[in-house]
NUDO-364841 format. One record per atom (N, C-alpha, C): residue number from 1; residue in three letters; chain; atom name; z, y, x. Coordinates in pm, whole numbers, plus 50000, padded with zeros to 5 digits. Atoms other than C-alpha are relative to their C-alpha. Example, Ala and Ser with C-alpha at 12.3 -4.5 7.8 and 13.67 -1.06 7.14 Angstrom:
BEGIN
+------+------+------+------+-------+-------+-------+
! tinu ! keba ! gumi ! doro !    up ! north !  east !
+------+------+------+------+-------+-------+-------+
!    1 !  ALA !    A !    N ! 50000 ! 49881 ! 50089 !
!    1 !  ALA !    A !   CA ! 50780 ! 49550 ! 51230 !
!    1 !  ALA !    A !    C ! 50000 ! 50120 ! 50090 !
!    2 !  SER !    A !    N ! 49994 ! 49881 ! 49918 !
!    2 !  SER !    A !   CA ! 50714 ! 49894 ! 51367 !
!    2 !  SER !    A !    C ! 50073 ! 50109 ! 49923 !
+------+------+------+------+-------+-------+-------+
***
This chain:
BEGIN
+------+------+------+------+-------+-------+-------+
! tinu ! keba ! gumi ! doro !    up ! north !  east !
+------+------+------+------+-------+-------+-------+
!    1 !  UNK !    A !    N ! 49990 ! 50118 ! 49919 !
!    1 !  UNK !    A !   CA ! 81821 ! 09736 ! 71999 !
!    1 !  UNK !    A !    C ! 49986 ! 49878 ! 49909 !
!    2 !  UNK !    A !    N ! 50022 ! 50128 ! 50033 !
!    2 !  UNK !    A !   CA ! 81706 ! 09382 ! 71920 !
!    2 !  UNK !    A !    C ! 50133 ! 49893 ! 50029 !
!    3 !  UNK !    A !    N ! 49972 ! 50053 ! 49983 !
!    3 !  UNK !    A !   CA ! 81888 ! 09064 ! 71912 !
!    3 !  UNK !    A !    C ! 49910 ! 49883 ! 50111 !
!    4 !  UNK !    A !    N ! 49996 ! 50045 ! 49879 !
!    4 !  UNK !    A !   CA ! 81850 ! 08883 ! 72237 !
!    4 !  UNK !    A !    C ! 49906 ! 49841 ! 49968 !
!    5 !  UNK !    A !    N ! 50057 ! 50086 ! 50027 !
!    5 !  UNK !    A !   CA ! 81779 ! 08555 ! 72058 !
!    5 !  UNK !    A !    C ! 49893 ! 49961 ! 49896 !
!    6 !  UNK !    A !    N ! 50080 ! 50036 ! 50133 !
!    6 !  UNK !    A !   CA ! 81618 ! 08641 ! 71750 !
!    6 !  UNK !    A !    C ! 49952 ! 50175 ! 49999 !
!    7 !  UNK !    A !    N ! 50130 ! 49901 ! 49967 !
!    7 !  UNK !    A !   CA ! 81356 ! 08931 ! 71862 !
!    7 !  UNK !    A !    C ! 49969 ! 50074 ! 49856 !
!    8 !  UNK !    A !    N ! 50042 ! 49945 ! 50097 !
!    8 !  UNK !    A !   CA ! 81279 ! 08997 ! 71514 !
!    8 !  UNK !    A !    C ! 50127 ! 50102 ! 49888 !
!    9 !  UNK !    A !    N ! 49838 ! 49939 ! 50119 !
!    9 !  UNK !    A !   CA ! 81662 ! 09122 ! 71340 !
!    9 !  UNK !    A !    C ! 50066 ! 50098 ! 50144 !
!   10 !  UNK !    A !    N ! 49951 ! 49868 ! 49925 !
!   10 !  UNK !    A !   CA ! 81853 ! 09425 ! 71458 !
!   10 !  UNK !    A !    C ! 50119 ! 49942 ! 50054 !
!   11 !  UNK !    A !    N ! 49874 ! 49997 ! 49950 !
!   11 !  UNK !    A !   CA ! 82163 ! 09403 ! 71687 !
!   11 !  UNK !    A !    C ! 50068 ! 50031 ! 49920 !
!   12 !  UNK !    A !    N ! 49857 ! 49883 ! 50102 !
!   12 !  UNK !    A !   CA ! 82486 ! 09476 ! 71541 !
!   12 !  UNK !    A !    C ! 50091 ! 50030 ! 50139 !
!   13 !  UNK !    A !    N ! 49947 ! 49954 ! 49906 !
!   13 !  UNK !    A !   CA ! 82619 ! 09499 ! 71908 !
!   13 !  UNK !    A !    C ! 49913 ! 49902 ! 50122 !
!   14 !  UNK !    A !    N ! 49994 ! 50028 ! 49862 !
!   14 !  UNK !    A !   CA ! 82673 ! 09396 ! 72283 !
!   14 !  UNK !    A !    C ! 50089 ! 49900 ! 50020 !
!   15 !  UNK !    A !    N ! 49880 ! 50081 ! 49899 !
!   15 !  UNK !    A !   CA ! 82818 ! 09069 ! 72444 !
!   15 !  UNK !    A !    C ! 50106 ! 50088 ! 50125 !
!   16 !  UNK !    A !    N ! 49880 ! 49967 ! 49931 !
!   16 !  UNK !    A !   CA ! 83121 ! 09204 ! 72637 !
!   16 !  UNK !    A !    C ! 49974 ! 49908 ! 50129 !
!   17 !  UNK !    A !    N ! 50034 ! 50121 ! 49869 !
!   17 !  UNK !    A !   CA ! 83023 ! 08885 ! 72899 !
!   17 !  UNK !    A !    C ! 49871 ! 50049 ! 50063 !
!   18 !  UNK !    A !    N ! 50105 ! 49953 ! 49957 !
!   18 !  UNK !    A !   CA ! 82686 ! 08952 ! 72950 !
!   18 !  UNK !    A !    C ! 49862 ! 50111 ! 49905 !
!   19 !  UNK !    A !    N ! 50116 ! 49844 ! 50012 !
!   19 !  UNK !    A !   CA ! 82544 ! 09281 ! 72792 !
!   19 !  UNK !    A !    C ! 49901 ! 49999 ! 49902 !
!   20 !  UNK !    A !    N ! 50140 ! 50020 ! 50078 !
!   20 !  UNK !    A !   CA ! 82266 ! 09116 ! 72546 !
!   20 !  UNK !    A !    C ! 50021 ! 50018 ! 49899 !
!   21 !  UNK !    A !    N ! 49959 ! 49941 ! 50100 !
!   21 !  UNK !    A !   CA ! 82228 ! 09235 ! 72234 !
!   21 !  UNK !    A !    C ! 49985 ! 49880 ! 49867 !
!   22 !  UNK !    A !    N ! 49955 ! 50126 ! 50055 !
!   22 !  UNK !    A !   CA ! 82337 ! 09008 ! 71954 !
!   22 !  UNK !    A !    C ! 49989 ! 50060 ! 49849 !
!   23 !  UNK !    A !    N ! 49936 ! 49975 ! 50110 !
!   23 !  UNK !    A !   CA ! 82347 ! 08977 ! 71553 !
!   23 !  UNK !    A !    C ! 50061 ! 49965 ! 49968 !
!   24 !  UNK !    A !    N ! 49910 ! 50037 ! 50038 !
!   24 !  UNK !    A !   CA ! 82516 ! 08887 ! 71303 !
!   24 !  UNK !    A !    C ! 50043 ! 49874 ! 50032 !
!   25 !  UNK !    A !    N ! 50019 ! 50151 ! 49937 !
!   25 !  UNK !    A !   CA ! 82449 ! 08504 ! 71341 !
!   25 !  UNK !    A !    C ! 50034 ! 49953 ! 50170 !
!   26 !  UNK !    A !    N ! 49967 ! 50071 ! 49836 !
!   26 !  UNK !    A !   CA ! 82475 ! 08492 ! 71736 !
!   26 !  UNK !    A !    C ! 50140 ! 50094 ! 50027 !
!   27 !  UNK !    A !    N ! 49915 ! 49989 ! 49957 !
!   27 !  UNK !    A !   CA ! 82760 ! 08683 ! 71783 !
!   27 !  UNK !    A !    C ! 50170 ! 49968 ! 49946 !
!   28 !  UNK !    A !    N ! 49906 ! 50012 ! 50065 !
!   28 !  UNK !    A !   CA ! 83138 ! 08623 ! 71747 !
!   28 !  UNK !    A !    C ! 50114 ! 50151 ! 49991 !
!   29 !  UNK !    A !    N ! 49901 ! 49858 ! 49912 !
!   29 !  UNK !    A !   CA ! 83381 ! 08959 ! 71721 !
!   29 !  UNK !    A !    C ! 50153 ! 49853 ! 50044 !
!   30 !  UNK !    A !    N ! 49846 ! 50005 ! 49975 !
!   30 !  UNK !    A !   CA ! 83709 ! 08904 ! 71881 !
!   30 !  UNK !    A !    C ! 50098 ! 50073 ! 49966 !
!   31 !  UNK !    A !    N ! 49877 ! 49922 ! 50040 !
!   31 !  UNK !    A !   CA ! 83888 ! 09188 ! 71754 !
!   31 !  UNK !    A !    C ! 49974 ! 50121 ! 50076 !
!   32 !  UNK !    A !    N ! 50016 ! 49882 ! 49909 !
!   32 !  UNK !    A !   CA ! 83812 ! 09384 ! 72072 !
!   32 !  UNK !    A !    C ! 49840 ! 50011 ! 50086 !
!   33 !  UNK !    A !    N ! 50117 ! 50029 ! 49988 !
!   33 !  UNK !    A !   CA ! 83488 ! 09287 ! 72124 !
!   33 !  UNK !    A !    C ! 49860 ! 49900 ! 49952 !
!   34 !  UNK !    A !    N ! 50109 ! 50119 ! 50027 !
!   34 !  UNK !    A !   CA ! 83156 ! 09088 ! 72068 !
!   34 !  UNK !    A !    C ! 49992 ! 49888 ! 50123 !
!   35 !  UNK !    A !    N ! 50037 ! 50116 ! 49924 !
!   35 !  UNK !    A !   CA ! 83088 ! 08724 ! 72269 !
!   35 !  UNK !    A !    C ! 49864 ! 49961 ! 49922 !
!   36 !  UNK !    A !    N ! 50038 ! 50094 ! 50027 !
!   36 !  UNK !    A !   CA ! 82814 ! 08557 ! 72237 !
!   36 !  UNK !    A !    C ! 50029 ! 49895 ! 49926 !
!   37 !  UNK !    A !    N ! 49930 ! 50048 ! 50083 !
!   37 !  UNK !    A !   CA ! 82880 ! 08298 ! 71999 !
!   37 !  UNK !    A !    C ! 49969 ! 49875 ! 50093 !
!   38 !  UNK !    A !    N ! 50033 ! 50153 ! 49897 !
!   38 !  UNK !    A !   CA ! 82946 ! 07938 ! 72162 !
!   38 !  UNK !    A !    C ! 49984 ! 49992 ! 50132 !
!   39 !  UNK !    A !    N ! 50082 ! 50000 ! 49872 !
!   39 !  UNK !    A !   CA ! 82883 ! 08081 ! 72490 !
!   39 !  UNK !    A !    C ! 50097 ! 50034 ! 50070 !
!   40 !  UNK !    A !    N ! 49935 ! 49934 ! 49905 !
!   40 !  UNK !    A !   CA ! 83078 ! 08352 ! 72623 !
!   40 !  UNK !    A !    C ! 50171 ! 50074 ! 49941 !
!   41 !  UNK !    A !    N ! 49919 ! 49961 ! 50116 !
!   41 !  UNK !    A !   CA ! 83384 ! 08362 ! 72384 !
!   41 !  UNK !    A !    C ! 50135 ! 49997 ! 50118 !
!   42 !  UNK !    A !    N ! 49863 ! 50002 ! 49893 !
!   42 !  UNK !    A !   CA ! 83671 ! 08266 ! 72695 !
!   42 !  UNK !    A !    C ! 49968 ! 50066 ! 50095 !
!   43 !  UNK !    A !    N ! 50032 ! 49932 ! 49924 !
!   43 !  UNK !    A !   CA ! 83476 ! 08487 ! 72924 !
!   43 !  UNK !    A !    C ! 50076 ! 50153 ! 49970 !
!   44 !  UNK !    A !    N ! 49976 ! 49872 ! 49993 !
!   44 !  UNK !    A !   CA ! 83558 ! 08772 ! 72749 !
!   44 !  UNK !    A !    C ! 50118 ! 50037 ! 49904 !
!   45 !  UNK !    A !    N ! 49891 ! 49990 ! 50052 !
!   45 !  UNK !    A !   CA ! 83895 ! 08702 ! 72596 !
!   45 !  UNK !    A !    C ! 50082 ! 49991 ! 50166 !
!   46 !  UNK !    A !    N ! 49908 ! 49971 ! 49872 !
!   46 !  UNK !    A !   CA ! 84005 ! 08673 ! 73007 !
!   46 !  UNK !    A !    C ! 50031 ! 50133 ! 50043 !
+------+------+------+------+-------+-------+-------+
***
C-alpha cells in the first residue's frame, strides 16, 4: 500500500478516521492508532 498523499513512498499504516494509507510524514500515531496528521487526530482519539 501507498501513501494516500504522496503516491510515490510506502505506507507505514491506516488512518483509524478515514482508512487512507499514510507515511511517515502524513501520519500521527496516537499510541493506539494512526490519524492523519492535522486532520483527523480528535476524530480518532473520540
Amino acid at each position: 500500500m501507498h501513501c494516500f498523499n504522496h503516491p510515490d513512498r510506502m505506507a507505514v499504516g491506516s488512518c483509524k478516521g478515514c482508512c487512507k494509507g499514510l507515511c511517515v510524514e502524513c501520519a500521527t500515531d496516537l499510541g493506539h492508532g494512526l490519524a492523519c496528521k492535522d486532520r483527523h487526530e480528535s476524530m480518532v482519539e473520540s
